[in-house]
VEXDREN-383315 format. One record per atom (N, C-alpha, C, O): residue in three letters; atom name; x, y, z. Coordinates in nm, 3 decimals, decimal comma, always signed. Example, Ala and Ser with C-alpha at 12.3 -4.5 7.8 and 13.67 -1.06 7.14 Angstrom:
<pts>
ALA|N|+1,319|-0,569|+0,780
ALA|CA|+1,230|-0,450|+0,780
ALA|C|+1,320|-0,330|+0,780
ALA|O|+1,424|-0,332|+0,846
SER|N|+1,285|-0,225|+0,708
SER|CA|+1,367|-0,106|+0,714
SER|C|+1,290|+0,003|+0,787
SER|O|+1,341|+0,114|+0,804
</pts>
This chain:
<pts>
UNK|N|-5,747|+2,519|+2,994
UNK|CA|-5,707|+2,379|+2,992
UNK|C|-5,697|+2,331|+2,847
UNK|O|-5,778|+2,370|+2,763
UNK|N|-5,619|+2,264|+2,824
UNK|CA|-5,538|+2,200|+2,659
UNK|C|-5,622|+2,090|+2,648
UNK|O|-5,638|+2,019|+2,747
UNK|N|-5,692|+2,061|+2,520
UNK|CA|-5,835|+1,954|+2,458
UNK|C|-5,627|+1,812|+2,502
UNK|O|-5,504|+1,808|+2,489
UNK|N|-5,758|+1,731|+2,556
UNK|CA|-5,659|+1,642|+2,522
UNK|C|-5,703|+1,546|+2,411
UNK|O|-5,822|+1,524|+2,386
UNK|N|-5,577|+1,479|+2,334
UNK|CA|-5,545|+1,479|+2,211
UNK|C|-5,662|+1,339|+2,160
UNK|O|-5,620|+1,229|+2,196
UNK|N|-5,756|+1,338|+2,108
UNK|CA|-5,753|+1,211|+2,071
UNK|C|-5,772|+1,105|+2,031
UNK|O|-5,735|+1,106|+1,914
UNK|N|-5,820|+0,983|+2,065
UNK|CA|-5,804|+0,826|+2,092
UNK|C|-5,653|+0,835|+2,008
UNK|O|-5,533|+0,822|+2,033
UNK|N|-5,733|+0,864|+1,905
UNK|CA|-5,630|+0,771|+1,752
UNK|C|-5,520|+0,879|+1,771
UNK|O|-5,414|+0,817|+1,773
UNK|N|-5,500|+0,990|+1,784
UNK|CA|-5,404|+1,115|+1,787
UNK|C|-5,282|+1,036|+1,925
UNK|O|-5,159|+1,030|+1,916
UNK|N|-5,349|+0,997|+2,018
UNK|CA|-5,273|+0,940|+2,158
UNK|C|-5,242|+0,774|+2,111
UNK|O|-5,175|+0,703|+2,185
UNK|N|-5,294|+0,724|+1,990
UNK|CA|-5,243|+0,591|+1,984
UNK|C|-5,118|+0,581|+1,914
UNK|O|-5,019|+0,517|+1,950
UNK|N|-5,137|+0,672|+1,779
UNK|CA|-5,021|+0,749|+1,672
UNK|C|-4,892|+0,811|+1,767
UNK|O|-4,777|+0,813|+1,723
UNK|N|-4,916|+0,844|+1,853
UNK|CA|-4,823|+0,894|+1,958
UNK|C|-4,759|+0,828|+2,034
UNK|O|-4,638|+0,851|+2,041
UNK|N|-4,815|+0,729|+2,113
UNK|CA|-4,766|+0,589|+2,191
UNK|C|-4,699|+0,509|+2,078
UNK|O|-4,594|+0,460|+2,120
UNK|N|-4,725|+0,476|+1,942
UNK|CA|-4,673|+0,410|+1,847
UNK|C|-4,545|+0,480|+1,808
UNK|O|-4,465|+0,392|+1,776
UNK|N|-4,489|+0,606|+1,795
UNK|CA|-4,365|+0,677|+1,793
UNK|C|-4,282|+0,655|+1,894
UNK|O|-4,165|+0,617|+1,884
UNK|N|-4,352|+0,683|+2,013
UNK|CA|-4,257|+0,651|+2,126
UNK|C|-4,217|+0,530|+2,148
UNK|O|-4,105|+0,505|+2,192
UNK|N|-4,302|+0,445|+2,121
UNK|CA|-4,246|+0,290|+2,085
UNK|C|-4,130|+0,237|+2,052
UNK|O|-4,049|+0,162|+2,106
UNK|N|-4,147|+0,330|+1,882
UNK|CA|-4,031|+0,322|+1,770
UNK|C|-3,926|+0,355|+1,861
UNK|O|-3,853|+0,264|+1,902
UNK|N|-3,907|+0,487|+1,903
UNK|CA|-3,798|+0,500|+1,950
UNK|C|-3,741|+0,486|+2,065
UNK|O|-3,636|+0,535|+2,107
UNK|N|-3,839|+0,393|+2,131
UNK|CA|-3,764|+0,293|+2,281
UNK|C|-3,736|+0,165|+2,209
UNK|O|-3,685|+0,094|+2,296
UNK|N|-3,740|+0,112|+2,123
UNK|CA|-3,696|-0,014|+2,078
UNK|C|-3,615|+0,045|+1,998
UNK|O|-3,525|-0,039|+1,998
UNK|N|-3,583|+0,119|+1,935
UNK|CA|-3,480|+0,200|+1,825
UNK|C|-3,343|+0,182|+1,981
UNK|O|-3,262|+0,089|+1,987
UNK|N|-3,350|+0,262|+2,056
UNK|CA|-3,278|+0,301|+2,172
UNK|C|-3,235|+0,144|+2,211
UNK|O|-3,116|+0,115|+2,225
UNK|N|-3,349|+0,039|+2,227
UNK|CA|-3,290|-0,049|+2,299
UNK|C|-3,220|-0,144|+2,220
UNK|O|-3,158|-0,232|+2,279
UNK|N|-3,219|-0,140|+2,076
UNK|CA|-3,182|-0,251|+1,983
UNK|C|-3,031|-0,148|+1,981
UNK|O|-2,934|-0,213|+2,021
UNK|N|-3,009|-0,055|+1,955
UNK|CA|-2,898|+0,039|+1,961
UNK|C|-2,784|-0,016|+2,073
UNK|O|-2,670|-0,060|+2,059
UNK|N|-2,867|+0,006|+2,186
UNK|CA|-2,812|-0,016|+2,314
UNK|C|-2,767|-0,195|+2,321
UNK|O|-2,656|-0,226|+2,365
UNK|N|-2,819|-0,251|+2,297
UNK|CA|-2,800|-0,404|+2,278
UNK|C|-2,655|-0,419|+2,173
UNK|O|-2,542|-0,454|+2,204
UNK|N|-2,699|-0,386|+2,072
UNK|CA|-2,579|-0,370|+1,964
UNK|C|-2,477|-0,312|+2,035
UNK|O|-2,419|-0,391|+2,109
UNK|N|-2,446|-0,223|+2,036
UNK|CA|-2,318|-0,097|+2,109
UNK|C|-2,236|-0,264|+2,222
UNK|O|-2,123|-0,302|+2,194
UNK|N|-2,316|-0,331|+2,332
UNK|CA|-2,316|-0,413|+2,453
UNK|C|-2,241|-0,499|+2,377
UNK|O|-2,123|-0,524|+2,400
UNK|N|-2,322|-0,557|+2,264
UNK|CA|-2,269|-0,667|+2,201
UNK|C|-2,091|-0,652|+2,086
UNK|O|-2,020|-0,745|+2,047
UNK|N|-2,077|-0,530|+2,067
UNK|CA|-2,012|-0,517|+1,998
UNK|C|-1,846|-0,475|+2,076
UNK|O|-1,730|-0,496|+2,041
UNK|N|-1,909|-0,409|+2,194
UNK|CA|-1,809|-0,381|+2,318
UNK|C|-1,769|-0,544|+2,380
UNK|O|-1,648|-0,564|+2,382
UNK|N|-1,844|-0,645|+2,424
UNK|CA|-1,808|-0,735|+2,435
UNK|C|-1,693|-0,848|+2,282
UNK|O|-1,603|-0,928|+2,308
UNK|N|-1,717|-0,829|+2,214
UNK|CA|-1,678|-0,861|+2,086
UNK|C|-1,520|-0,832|+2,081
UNK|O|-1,419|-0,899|+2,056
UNK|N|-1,557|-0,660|+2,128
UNK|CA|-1,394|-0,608|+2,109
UNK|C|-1,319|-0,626|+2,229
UNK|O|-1,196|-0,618|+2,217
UNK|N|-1,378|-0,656|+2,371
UNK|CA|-1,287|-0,662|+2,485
UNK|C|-1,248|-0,822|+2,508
UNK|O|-1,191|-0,882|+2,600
UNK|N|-1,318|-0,872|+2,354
UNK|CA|-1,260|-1,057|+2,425
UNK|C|-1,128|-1,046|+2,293
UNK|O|-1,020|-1,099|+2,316
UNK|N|-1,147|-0,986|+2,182
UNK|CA|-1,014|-0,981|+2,069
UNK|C|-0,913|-0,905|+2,135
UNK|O|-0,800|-0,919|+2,087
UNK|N|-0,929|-0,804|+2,265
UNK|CA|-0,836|-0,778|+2,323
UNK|C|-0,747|-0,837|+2,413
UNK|O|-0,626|-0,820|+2,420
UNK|N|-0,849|-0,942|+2,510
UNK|CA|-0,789|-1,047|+2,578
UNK|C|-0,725|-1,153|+2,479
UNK|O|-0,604|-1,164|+2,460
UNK|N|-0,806|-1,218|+2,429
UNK|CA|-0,670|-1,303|+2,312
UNK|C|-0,590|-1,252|+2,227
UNK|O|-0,533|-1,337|+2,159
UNK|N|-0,550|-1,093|+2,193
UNK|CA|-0,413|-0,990|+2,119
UNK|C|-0,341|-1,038|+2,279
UNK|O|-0,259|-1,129|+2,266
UNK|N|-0,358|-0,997|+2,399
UNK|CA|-0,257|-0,986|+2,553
UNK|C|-0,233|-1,091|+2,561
UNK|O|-0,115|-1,098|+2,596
UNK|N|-0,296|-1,237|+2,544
UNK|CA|-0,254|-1,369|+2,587
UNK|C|-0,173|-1,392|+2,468
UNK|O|-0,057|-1,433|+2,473
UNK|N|-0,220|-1,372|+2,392
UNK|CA|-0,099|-1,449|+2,205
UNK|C|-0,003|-1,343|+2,239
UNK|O|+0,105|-1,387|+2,199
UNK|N|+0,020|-1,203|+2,301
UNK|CA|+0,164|-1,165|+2,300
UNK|C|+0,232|-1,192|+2,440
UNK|O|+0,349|-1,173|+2,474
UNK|N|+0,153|-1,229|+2,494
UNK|CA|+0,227|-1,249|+2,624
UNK|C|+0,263|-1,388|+2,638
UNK|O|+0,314|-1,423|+2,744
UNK|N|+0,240|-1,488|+2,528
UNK|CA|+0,301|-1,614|+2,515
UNK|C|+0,380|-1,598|+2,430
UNK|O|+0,420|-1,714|+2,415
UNK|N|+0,438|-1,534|+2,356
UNK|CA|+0,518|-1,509|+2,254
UNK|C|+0,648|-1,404|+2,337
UNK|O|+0,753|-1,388|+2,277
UNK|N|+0,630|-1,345|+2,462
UNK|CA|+0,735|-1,280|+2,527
UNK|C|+0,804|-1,409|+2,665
UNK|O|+0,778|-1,510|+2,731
UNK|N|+0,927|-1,285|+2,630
UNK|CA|+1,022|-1,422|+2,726
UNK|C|+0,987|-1,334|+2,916
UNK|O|+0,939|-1,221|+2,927
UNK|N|+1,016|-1,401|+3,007
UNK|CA|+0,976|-1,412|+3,171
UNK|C|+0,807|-1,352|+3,164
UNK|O|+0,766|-1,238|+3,185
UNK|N|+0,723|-1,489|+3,124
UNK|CA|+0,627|-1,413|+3,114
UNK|C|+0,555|-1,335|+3,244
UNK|O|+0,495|-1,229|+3,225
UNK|N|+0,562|-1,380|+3,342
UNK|CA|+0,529|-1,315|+3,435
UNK|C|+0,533|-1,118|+3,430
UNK|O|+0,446|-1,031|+3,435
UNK|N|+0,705|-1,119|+3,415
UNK|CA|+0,749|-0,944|+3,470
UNK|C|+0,686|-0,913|+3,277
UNK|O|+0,614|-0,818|+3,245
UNK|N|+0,729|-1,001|+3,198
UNK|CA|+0,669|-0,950|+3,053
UNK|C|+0,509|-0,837|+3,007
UNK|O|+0,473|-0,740|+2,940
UNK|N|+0,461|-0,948|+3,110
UNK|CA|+0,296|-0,932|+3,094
UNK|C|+0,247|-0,850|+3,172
UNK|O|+0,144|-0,791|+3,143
UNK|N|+0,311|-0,830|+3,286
UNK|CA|+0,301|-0,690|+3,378
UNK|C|+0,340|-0,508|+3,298
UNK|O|+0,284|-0,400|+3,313
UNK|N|+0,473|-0,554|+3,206
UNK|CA|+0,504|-0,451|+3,134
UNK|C|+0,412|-0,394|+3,028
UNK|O|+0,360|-0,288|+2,995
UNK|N|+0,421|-0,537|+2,987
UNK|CA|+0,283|-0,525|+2,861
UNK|C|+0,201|-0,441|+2,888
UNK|O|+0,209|-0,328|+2,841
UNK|N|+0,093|-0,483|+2,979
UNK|CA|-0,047|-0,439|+3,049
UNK|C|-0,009|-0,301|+3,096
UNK|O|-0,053|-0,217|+3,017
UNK|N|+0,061|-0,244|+3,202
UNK|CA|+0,103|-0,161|+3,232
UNK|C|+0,134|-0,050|+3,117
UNK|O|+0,107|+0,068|+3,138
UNK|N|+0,200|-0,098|+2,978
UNK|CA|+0,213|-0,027|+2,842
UNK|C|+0,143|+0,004|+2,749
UNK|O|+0,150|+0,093|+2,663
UNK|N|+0,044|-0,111|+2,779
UNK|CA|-0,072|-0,101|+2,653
UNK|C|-0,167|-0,026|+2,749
UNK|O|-0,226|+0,062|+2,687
UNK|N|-0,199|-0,029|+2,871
UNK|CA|-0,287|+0,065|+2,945
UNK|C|-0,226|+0,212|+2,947
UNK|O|-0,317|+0,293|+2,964
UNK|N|-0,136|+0,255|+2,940
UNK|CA|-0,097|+0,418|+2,966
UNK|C|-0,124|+0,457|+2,802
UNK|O|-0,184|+0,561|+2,775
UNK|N|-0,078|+0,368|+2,699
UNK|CA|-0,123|+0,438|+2,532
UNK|C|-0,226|+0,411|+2,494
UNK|O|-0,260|+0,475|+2,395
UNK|N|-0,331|+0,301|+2,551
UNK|CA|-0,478|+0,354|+2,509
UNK|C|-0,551|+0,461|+2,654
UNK|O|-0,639|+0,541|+2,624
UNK|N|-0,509|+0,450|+2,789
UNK|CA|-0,578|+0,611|+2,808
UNK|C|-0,531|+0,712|+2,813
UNK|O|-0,568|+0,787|+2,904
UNK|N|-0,416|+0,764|+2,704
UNK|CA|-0,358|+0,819|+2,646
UNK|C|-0,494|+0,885|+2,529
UNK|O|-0,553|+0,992|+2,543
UNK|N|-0,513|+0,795|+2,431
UNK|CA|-0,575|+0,833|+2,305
UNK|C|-0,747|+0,809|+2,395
UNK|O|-0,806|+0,917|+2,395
UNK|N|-0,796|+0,740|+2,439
UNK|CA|-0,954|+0,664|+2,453
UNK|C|-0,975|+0,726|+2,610
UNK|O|-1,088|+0,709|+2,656
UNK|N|-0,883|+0,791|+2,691
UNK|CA|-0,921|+0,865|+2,830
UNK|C|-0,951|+0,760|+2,933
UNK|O|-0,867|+0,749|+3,023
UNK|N|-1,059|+0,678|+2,937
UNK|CA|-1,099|+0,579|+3,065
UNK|C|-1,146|+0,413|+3,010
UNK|O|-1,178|+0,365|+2,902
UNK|N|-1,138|+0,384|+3,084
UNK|CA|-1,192|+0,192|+3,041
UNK|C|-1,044|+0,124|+3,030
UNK|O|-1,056|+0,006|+3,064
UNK|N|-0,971|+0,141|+3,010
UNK|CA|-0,883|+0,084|+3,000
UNK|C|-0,745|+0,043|+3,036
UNK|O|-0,651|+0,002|+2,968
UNK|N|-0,770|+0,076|+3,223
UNK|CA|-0,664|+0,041|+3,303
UNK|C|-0,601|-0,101|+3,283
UNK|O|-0,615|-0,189|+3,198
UNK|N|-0,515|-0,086|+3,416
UNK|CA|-0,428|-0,214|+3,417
UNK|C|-0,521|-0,350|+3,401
UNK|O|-0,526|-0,449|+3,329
UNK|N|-0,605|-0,285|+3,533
UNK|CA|-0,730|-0,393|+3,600
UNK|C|-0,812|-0,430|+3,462
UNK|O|-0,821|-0,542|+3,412
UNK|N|-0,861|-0,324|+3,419
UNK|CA|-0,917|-0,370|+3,307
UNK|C|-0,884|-0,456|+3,148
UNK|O|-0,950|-0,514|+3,061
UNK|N|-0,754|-0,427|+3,171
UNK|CA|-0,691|-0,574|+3,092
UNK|C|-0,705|-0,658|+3,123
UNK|O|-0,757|-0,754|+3,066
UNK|N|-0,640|-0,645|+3,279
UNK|CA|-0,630|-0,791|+3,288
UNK|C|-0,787|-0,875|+3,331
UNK|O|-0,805|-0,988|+3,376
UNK|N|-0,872|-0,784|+3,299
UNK|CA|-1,021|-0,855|+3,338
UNK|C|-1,048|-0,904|+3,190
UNK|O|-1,109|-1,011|+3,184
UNK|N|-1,015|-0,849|+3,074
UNK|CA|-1,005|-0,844|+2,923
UNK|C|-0,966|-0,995|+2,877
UNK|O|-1,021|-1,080|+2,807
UNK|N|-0,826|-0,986|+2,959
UNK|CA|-0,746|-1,133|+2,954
UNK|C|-0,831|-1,271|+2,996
UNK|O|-0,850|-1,379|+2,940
UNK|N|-0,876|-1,205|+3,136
UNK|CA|-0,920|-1,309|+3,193
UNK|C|-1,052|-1,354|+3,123
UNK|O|-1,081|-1,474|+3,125
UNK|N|-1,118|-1,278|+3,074
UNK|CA|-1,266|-1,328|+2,973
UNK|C|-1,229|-1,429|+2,853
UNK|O|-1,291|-1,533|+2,830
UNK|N|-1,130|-1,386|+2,787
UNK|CA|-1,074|-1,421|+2,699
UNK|C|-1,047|-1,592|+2,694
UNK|O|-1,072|-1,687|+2,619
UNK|N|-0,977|-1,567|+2,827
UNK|CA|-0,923|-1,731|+2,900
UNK|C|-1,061|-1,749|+2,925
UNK|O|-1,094|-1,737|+2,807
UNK|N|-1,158|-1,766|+2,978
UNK|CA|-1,213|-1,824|+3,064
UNK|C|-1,328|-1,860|+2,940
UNK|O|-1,388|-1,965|+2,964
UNK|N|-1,365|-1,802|+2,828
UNK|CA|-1,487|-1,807|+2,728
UNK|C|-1,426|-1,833|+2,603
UNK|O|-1,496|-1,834|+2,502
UNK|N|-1,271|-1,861|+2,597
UNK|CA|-1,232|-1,874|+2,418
UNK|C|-1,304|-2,032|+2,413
UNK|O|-1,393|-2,033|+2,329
UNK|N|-1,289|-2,148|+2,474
UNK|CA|-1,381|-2,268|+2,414
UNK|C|-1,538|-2,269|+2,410
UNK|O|-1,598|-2,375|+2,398
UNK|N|-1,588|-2,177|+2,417
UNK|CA|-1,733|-2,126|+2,366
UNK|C|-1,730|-2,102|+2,301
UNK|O|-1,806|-2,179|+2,243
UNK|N|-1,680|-2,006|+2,202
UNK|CA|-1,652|-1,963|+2,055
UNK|C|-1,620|-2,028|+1,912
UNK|O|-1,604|-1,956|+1,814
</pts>
């Protein structure tokens, strides 16, 4: 049977693992915050060009439909149709908070 480690040896130890669950979660927070950041500058790039195109309706369908096949083209997933237009819709719904 293995001496277990201790007091101060098991406190020095709990204090590392600490570090690096708050390392992990301040990481993880950041990454959240920074993904939100970039999917609301994406919804207001789709709304400022899709007010700037003429029938906006069939326009903004093309758009979305175009800008979704060349970013999961290069970036693989996250970035369907749906997910624009959920992009858009944040955009609209939270730009007078900002």
């Amino acid at each position: 049977m293995k001496n277990l480690p201790s007091k101060n040896l098991a406190k020095f130890i709990s204090n590392i693992k600490d570090l690096i669950k708050n390392a992990r979660y301040n990481a993880f927070t950041a990454i959240n915050i920074e993904m939100l950041k970039t999917y609301l500058e994406i919804g207001r790039k789709i709304v400022e060009e899709e007010q700037g195109g003429s029938k906006r309706a069939e326009y903004g369908k093309r758009l979305l439909e175009t800008l979704s096949h060349e970013l999961l083209k290069e970036f693989d997933k996250g970035y369907s149709v749906t997910a624009l237009r959920n992009m858009r819709t944040f955009y609209i719904l939270y730009k007078d908070t900002l």
